[in-house]
N, C-alpha and C positions, 0 to 999 in steps of 0.2 A: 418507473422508479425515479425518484429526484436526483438530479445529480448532485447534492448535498449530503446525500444517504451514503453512508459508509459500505452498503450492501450493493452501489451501484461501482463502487470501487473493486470488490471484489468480484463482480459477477463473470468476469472475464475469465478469471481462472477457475471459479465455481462450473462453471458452462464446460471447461476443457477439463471437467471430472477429478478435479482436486478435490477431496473434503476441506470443509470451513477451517480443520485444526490444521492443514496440511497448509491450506491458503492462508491462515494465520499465522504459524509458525516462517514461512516464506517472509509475509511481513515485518516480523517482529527482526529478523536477520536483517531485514535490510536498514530497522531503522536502530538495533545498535549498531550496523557496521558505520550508518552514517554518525551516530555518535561519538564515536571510537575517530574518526577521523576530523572529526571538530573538536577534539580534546589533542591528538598529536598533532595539529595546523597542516594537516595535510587534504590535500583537496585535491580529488579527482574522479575519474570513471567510477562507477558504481559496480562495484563486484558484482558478476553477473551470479545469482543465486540460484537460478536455473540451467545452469550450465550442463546438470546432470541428467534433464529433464527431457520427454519427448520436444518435438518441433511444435504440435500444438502446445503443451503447456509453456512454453518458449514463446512463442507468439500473443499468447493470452495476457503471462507477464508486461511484454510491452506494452501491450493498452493499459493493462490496471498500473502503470505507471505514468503513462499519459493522464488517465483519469486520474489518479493522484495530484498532477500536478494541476490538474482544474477545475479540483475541490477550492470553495473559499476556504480562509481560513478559520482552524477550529476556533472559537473564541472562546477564553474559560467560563464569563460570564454568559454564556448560553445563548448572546445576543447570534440571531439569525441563523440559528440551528447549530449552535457552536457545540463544543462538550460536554456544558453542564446542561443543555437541553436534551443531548444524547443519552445523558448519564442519567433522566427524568428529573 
């Protein structure tokens, strides 16, 4: 799987037996919470979203946060496997 692939992001938590909505749902929390916090100028630790979660799914999350952060970035114009190439 490319590390480009949105699906190599999530594999970590997909592997530690979350469903895809379960593992998407986790995402979409973290990235309004990071919204929410760049709209009141506050900047800090990333509320941990797994807190309620076994130790595996706790572990899994870290990588796909890792991996998150060494995705290139999405680019609208689709250049190098950005969004609008995701989006076909």
């Amino acid at each position: 799987m490319d590390r480009n692939d949105l699906g190599w992001v999530l594999a970590p938590l997909l592997d530690a037996g979350l469903s895809v909505d379960q593992a998407r749902d986790l995402l979409f929390r973290l990235a309004f919470e990071e919204m929410v916090s760049q709209v009141r100028g506050t900047r800090g630790p990333t509320p941990d979203a797994v807190a309620d979660q076994p130790d595996g799914v706790r572990a899994a999350w870290q990588q796909m946060l890792l991996r998150l952060m060494l995705l290139d970035p999405l680019r609208e114009d689709g250049a190098d496997g950005g969004l609008a190439a995701a989006e076909g």
